[in-house]
DSSP file (Angstrom, degrees, kcal/mol; ACC not computed):
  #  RESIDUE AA STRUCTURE BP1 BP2  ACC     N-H-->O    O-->H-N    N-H-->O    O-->H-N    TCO  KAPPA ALPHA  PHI   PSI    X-CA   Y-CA   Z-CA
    1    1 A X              0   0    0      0, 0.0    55,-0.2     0, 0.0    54,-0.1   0.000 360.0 360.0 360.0 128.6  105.7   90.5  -54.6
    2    2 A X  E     -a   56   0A   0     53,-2.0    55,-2.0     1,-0.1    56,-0.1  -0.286 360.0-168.4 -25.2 125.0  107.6   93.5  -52.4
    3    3 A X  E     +     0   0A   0     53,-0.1    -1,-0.1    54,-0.1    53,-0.1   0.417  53.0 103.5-100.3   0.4  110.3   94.5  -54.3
    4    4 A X  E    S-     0   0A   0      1,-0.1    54,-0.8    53,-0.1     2,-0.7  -0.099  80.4-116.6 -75.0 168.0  111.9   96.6  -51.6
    5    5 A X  E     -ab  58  37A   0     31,-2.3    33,-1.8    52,-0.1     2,-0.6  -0.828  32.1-156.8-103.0 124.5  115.0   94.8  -49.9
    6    6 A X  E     -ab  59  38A   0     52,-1.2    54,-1.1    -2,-0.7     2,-0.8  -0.907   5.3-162.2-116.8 132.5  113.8   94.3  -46.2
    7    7 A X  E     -a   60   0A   0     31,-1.6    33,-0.5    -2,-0.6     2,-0.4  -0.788   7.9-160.2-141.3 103.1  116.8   93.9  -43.5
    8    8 A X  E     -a   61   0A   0     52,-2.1    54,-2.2    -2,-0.8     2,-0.3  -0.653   9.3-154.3 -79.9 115.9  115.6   92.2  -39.9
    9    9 A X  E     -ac  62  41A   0     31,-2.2    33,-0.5    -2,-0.4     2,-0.3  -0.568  22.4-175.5 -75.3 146.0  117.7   92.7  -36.8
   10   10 A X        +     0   0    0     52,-0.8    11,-0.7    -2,-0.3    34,-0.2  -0.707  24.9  87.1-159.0 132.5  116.8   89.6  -34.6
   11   11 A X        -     0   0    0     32,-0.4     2,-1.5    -2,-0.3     8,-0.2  -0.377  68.8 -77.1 143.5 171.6  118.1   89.0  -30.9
   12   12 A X    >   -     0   0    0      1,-0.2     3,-3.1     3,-0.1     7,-1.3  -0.546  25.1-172.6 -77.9  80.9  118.0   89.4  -27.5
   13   13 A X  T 3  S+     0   0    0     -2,-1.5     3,-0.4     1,-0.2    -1,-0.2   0.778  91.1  61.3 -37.6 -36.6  119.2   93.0  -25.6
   14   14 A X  T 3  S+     0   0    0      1,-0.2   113,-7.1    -3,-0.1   114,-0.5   0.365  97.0  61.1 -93.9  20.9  119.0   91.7  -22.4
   15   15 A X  B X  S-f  128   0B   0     -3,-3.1     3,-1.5     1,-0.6    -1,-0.2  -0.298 100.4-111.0-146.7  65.5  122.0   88.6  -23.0
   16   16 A X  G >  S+     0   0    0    112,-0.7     3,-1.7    -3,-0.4    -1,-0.6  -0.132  93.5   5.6  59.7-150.1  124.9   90.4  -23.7
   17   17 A X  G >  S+     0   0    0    106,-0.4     3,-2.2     1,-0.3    -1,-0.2   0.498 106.5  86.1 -74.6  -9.8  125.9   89.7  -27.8
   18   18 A X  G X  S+     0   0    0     -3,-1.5     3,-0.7   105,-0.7    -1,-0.3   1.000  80.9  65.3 -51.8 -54.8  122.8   87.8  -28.5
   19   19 A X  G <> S+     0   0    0     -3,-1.7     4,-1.6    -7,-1.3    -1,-0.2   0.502  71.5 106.8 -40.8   4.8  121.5   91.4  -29.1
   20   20 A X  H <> S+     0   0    0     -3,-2.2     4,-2.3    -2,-0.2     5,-0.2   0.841  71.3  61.4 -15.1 -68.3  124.1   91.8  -32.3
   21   21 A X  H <> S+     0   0    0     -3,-0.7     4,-2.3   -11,-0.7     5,-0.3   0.895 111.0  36.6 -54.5 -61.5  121.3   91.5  -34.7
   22   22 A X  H  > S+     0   0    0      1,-0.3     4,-2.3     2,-0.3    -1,-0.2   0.801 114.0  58.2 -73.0 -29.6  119.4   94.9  -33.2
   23   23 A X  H  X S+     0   0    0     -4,-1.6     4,-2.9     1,-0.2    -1,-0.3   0.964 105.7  48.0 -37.6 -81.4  122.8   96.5  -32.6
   24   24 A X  H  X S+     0   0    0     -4,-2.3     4,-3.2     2,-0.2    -2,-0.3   0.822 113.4  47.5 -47.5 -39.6  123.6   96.2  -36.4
   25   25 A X  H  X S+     0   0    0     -4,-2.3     4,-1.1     1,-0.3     3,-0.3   0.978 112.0  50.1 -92.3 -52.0  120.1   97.6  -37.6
   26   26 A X  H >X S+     0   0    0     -4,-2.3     3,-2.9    -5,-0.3     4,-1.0   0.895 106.5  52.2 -24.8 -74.4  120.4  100.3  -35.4
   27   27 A X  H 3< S+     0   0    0     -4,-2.9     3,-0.3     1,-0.2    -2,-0.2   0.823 113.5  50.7 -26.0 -50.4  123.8  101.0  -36.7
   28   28 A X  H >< S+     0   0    0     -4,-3.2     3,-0.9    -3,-0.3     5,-0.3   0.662  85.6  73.0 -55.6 -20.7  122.2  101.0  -40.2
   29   29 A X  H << S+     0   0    0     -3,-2.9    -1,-0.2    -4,-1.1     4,-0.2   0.871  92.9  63.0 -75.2 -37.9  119.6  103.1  -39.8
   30   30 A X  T 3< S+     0   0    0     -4,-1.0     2,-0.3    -3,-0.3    -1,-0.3   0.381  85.6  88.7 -75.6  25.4  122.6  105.8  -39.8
   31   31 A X  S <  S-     0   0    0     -3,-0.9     2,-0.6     2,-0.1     0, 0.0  -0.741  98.6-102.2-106.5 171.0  123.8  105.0  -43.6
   32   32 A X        -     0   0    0     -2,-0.3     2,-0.5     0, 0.0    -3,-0.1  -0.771  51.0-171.3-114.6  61.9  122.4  106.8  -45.8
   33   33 A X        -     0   0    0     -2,-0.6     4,-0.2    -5,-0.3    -2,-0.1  -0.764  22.2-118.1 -31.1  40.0  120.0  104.0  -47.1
   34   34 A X        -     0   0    0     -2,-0.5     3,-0.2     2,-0.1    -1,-0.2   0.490  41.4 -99.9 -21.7-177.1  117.5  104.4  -50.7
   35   35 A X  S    S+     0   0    0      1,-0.2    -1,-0.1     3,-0.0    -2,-0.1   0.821 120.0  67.9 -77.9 -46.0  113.7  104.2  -50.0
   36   36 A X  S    S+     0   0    0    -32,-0.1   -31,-2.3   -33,-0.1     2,-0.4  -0.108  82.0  96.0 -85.9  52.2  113.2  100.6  -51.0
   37   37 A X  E     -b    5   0A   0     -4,-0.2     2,-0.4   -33,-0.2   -31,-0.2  -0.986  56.5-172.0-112.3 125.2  115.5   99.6  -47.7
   38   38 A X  E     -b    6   0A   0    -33,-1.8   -31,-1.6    -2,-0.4     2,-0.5  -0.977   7.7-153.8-121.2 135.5  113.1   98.9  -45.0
   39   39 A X        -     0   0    0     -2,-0.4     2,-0.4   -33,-0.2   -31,-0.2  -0.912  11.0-169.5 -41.6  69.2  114.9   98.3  -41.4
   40   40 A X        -     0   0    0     -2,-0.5   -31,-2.2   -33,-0.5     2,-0.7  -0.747  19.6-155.1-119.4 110.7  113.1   96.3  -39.1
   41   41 A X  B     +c    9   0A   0     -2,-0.4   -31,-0.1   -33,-0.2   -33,-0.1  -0.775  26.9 165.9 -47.0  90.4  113.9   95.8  -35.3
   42   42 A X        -     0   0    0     -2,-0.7   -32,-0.2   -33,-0.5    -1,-0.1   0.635  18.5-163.8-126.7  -6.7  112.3   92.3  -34.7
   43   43 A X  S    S-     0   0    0      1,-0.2     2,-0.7   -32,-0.1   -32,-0.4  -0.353  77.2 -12.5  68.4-129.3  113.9   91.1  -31.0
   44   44 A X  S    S+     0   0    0    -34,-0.2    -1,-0.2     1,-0.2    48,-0.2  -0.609  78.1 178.2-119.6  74.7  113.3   88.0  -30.9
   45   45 A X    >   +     0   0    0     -2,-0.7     3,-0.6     1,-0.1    -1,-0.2   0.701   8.4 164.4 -37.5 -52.7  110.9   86.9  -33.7
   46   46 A X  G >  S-     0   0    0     49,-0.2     3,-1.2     1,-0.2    -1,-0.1  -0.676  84.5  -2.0  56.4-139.6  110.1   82.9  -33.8
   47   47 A X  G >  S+     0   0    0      1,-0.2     3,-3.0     2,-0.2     4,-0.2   0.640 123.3  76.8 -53.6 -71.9  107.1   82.1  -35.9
   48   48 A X  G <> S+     0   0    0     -3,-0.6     4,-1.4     1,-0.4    -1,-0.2   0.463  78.8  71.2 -40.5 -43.1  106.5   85.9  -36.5
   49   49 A X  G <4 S+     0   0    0     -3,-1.2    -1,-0.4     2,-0.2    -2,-0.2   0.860  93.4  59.6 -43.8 -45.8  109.6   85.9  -39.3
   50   50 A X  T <> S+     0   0    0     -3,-3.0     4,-0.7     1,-0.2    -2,-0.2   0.765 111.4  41.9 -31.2 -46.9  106.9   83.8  -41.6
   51   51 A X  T  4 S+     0   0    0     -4,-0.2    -1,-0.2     1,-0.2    -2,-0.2   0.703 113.6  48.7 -98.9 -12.0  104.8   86.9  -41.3
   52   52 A X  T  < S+     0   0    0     -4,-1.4    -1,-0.2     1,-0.2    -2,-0.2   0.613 118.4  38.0-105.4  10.2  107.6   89.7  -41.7
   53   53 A X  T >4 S+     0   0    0     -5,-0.2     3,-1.4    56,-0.1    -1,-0.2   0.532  87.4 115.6-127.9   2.1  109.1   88.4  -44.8
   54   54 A X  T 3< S+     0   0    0     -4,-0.7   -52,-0.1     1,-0.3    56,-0.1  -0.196  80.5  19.0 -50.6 149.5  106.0   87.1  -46.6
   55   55 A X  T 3  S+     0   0    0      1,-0.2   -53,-2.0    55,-0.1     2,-0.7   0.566 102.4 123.7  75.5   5.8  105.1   88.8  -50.0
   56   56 A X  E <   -a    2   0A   0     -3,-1.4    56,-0.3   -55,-0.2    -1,-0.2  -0.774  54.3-155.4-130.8 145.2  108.6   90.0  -50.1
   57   57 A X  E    S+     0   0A   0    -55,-2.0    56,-1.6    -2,-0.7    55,-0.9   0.957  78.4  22.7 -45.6 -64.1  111.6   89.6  -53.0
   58   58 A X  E     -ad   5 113A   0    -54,-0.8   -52,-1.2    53,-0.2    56,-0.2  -0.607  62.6-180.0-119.5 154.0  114.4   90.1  -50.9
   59   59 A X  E     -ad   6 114A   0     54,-1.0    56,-1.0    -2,-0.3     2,-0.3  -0.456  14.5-164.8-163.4 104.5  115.6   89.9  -47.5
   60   60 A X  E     -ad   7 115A   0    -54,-1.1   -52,-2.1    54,-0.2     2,-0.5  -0.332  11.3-173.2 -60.3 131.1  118.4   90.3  -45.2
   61   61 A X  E     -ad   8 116A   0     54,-1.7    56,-1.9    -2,-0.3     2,-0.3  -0.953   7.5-165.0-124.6 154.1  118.7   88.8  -41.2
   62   62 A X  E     +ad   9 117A   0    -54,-2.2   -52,-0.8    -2,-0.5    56,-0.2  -0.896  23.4 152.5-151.6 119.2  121.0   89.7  -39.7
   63   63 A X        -     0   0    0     54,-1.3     2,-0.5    -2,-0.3   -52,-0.1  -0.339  46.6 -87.5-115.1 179.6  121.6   87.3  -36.0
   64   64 A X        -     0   0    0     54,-0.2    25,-1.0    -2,-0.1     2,-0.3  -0.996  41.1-151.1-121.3 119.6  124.3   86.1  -33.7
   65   65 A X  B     -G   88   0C   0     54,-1.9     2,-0.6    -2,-0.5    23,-0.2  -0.919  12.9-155.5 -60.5  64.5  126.0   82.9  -34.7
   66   66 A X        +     0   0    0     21,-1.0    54,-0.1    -2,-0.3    56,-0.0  -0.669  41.3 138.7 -84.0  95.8  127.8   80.0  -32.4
   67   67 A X  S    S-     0   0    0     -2,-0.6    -1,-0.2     2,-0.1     3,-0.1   0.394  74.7-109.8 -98.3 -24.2  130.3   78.5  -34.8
   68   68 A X  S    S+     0   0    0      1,-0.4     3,-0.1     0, 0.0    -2,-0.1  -0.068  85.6 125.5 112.8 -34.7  133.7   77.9  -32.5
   69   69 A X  S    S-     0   0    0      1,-0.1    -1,-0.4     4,-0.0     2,-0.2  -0.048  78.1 -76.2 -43.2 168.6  135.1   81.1  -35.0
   70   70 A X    >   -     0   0    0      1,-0.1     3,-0.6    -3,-0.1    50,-0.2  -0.686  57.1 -84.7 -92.7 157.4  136.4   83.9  -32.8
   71   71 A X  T 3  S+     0   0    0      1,-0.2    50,-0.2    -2,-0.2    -1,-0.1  -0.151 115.6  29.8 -28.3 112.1  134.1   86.0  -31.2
   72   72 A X  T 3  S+     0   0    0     48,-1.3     2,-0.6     1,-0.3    -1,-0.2   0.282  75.8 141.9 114.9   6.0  133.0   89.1  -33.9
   73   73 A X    <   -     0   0    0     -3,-0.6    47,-1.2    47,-0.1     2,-0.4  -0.522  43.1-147.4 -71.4 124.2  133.5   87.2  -37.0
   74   74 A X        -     0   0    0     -2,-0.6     2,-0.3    45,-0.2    45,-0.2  -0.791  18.3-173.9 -88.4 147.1  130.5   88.1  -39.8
   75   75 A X        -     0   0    0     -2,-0.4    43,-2.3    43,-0.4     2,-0.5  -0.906  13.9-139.8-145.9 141.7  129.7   85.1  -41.8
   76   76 A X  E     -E  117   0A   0     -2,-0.3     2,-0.2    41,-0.2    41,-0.2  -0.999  22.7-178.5-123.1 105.8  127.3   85.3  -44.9
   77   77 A X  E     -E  116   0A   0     39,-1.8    39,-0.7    -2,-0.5     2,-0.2  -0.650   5.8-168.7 -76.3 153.6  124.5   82.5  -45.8
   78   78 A X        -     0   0    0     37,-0.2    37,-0.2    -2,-0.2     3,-0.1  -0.649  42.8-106.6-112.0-169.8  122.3   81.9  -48.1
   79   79 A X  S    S+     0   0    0     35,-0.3     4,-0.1    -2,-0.2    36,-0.1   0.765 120.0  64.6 -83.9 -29.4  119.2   79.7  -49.1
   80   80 A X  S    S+     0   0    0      2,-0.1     2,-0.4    -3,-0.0    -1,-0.2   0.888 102.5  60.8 -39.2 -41.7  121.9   78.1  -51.6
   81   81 A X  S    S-     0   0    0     -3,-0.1     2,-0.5     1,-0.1    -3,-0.1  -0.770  90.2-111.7-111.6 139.2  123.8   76.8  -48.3
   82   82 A X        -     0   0    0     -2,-0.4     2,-0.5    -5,-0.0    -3,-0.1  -0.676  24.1-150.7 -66.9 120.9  122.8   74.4  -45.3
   83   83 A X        -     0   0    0     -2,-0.5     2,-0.1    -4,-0.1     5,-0.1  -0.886  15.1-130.9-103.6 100.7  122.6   76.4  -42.5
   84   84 A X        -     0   0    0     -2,-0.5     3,-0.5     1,-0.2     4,-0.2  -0.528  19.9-140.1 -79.8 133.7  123.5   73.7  -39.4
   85   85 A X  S >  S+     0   0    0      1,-0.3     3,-3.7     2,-0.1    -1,-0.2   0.916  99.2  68.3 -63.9 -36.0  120.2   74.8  -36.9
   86   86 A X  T 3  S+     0   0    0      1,-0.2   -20,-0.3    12,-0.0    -1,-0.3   0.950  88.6  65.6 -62.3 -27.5  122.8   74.5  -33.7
   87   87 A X  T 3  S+     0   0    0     -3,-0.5   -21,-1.0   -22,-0.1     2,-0.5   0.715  90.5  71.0 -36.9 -32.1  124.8   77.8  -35.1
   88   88 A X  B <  S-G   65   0C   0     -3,-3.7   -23,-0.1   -23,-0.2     8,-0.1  -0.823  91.1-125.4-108.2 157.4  121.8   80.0  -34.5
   89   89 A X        -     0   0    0    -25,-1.0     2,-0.3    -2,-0.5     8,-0.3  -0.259  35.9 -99.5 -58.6 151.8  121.1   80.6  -30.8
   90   90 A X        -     0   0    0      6,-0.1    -1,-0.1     1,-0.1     6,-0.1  -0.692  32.8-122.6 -69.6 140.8  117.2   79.7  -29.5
   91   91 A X    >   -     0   0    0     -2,-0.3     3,-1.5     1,-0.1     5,-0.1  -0.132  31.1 -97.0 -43.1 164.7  114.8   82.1  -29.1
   92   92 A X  T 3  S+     0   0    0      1,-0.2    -1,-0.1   -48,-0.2    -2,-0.0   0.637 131.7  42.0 -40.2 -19.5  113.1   82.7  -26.1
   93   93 A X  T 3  S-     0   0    0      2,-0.2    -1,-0.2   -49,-0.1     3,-0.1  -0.124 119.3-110.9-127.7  20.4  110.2   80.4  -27.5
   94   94 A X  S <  S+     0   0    0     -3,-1.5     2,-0.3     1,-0.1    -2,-0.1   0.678  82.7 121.5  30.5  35.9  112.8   77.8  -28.9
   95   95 A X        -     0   0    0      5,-0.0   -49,-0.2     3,-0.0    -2,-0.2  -0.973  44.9-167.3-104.9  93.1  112.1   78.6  -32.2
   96   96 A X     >  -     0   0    0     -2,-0.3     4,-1.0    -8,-0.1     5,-0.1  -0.101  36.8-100.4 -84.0-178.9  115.4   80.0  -34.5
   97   97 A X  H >> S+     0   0    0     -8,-0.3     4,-0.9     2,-0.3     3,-0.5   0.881 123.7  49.8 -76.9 -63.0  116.2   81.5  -37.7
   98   98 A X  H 3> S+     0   0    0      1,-0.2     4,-2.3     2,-0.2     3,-0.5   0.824 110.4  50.2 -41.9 -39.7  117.1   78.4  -39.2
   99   99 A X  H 3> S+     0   0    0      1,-0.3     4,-2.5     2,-0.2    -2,-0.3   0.890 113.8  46.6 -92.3 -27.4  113.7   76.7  -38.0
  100  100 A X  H <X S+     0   0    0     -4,-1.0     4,-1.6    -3,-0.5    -1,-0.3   0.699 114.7  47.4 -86.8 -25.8  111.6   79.9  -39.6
  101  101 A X  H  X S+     0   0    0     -4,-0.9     4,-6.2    -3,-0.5    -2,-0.2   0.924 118.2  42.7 -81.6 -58.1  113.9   79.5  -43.1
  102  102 A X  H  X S+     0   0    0     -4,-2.3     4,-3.1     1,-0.2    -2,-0.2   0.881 115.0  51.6 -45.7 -54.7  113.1   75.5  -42.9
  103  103 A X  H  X S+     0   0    0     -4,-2.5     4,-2.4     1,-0.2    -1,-0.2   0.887 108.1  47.0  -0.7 -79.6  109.4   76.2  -42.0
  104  104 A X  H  <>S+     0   0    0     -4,-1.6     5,-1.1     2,-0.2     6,-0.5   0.831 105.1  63.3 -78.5 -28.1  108.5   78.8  -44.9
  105  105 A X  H ><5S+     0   0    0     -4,-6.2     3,-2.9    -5,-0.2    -2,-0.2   0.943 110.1  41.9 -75.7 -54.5  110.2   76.3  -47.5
  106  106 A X  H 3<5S+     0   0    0     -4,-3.1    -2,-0.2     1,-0.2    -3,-0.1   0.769 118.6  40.6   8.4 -79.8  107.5   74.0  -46.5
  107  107 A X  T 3<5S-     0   0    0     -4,-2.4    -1,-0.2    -5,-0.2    -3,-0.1  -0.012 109.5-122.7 -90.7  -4.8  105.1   76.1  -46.4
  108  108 A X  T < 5S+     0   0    0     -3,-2.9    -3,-0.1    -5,-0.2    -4,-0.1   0.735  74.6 120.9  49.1  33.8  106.3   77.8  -49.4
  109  109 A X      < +     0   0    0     -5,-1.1     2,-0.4    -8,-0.2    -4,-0.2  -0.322  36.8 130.4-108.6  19.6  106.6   81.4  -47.8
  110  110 A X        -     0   0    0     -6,-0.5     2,-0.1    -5,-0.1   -55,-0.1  -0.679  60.5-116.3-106.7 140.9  110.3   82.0  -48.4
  111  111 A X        -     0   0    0     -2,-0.4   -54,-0.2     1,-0.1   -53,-0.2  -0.401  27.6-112.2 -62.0 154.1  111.5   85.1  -49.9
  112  112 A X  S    S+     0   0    0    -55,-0.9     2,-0.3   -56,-0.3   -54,-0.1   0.997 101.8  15.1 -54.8 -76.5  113.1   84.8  -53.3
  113  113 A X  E    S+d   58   0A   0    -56,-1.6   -54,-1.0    40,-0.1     2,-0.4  -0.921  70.8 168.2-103.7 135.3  116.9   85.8  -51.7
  114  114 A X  E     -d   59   0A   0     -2,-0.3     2,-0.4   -56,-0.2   -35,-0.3  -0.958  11.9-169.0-155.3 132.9  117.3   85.8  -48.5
  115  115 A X  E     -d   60   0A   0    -56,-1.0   -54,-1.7    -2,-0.4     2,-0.3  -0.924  11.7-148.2-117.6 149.9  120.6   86.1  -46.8
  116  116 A X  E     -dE  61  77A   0    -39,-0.7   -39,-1.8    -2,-0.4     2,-0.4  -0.872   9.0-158.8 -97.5 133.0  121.6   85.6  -43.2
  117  117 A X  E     -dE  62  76A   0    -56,-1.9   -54,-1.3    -2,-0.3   -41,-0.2  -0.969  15.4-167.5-124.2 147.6  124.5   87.7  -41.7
  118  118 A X        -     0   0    0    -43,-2.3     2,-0.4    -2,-0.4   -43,-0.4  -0.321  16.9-167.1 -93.4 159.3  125.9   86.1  -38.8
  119  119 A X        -     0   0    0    -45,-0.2   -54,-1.9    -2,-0.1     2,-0.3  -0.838  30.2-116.0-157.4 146.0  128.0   87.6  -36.6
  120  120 A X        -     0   0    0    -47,-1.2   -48,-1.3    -2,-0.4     2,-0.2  -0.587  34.6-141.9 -97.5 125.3  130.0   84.8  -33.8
  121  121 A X        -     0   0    0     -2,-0.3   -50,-0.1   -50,-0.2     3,-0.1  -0.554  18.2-159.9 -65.9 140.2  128.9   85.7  -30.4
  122  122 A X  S    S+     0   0    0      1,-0.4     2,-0.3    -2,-0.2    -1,-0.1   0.753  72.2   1.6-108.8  -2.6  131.1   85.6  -27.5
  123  123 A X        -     0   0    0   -108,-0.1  -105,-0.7     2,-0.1    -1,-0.4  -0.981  37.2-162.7-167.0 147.2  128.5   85.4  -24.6
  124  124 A X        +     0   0    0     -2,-0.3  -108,-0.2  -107,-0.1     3,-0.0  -0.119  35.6 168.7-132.2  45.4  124.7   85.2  -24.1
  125  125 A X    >   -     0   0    0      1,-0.1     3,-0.9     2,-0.1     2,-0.5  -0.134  37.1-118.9 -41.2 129.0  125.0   86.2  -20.3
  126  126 A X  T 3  S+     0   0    0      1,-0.2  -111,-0.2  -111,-0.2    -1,-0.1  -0.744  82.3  10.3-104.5 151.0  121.8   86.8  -19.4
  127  127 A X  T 3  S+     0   0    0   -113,-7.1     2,-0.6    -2,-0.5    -1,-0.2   0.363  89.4 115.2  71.3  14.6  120.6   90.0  -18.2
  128  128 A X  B <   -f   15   0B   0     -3,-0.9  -112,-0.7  -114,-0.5    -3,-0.1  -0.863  49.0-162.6-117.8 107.6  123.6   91.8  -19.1
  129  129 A X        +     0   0    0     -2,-0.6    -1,-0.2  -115,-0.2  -114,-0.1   0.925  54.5 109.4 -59.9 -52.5  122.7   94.5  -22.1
  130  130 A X  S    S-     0   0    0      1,-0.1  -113,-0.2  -116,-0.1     2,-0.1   0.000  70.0-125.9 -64.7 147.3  126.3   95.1  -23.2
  131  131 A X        -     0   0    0   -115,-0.2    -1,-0.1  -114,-0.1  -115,-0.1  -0.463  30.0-118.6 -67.1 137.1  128.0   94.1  -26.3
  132  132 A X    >>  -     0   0    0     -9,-0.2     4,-1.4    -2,-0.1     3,-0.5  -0.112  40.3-111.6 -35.0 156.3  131.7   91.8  -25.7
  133  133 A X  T 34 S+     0   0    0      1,-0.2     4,-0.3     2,-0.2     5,-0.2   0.970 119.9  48.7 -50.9 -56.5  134.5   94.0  -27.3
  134  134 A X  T 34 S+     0   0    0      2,-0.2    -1,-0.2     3,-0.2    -2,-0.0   0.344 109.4  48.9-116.3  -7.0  135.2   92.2  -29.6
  135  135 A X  T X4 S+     0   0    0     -3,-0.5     3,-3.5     2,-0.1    -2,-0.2   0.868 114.7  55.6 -92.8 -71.3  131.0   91.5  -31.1
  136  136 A X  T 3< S+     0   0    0     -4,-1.4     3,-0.4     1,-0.4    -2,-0.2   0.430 100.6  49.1 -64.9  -8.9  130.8   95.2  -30.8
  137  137 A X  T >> S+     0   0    0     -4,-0.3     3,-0.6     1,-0.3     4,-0.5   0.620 100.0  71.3 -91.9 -17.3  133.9   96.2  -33.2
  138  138 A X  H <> S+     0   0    0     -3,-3.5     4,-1.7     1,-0.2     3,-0.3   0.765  80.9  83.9 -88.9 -19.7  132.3   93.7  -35.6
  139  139 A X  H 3> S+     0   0    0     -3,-0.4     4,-0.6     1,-0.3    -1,-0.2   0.539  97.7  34.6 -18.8 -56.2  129.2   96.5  -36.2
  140  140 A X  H <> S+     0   0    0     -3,-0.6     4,-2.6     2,-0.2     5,-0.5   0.870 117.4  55.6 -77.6 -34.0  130.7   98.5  -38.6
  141  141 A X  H  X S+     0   0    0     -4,-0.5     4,-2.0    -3,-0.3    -2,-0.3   0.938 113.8  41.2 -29.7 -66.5  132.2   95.3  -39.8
  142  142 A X  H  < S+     0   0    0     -4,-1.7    -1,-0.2     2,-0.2    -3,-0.2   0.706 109.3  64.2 -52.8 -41.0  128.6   93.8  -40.1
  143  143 A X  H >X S+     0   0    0     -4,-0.6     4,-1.4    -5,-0.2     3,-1.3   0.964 101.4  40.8 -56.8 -65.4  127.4   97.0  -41.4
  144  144 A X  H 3X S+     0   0    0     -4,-2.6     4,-2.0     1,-0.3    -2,-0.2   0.773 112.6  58.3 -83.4 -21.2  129.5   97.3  -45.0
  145  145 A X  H 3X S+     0   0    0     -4,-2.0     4,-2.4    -5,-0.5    -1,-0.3   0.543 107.8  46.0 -58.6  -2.7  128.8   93.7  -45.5
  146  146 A X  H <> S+     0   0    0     -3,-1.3     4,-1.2     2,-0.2     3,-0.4   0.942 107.3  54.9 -90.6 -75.9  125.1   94.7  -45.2
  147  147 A X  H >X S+     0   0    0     -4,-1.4     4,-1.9     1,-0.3     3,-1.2   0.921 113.6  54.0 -27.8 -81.2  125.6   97.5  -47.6
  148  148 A X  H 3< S+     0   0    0     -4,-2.0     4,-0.3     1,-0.3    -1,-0.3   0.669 107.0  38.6  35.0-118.7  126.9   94.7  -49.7
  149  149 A X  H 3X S+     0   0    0     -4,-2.4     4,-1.1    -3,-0.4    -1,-0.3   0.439 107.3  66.8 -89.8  12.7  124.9   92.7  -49.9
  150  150 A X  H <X S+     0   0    0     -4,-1.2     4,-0.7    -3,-1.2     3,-0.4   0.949 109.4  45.4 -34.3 -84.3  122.2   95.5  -50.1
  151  151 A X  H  < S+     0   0    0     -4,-1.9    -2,-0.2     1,-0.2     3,-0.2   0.641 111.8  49.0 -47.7 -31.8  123.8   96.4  -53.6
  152  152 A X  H >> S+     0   0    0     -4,-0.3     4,-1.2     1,-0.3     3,-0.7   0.824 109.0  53.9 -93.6 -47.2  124.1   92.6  -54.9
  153  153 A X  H 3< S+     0   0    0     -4,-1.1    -1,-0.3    -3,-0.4    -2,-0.2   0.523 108.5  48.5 -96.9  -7.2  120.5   92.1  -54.0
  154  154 A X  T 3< S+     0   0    0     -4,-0.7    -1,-0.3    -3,-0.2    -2,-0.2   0.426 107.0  61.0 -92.7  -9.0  119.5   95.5  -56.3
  155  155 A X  T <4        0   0    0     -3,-0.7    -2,-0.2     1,-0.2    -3,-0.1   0.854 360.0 360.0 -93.2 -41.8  121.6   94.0  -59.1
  156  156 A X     <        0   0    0     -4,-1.2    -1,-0.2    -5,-0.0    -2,-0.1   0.427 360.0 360.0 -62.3 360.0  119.5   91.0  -59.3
């Protein structure tokens, strides 16, 4: 098993704060990150999650949320916690991050730890690349919770 900490970006650039996810790993790429931290840019995975977290310990996603919180709120999951499927947005292929987690326990394909950070969308206009205000202040927000749980997940 991969012991390096692998931390997935998921969502859509072209509907406004569904692109969160890609935002945030971007953002990451500029900390100053150890070796076994992998970054991954993944758009809008489906099925494709199965294949980018197989063989590996640990694993961060990091998505856009619809929970009713205000817009820019980070929220933290685990596999510990029931993750209600409507919270994450669909994919393009109507496939989510919740349906990929439920999937690979199935299928027995799950990373050891795996955390979701969330972060509460205010719009998934489509075709409009820019972040809401108030999803985009959440970035650094999103970031040192990353960082985080980064450290927690080295501890283990």
């Amino acid at each position: 098993m991969d012991e390096k900490i692998i931390v997935i970006g998921c969502g859509n650039l072209l509907a406004a704060d569904d692109g969160i996810g890609i935002y945030v790993a971007r953002s990451l790429k500029e900390y100053p990150l150890s070796n076994d931290v992998q970054i991954i840019e993944a758009g809008c995975p489906g099925l494709d999650l199965l294949r980018l977290w197989e063989n590996k310990k640990n694993v961060i996603i990091i998505d856009a949320v619809i929970s009713g919180a205000k817009p820019g709120t980070v929220h933290v999951f685990n596999l510990n916690q029931v993750i209600p499927r409507e919270i994450m947005p669909l994919s393009s292929h109507s496939f989510n991050v919740v349906d990929a987690i439920e999937l690979g326990k199935i299928l027995k394909v799950i990373p050891e730890q795996l955390i979701i950070v969330g972060i509460e969308l205010e719009t998934e206009k489509a075709y409009r690349e820019e972040l809401s205000p108030s999803v985009e202040q959440a970035i650094p927000v999103a970031c040192e919770q990353i960082i985080k749980e980064i450290t927690n997940l080295k501890r283990i």
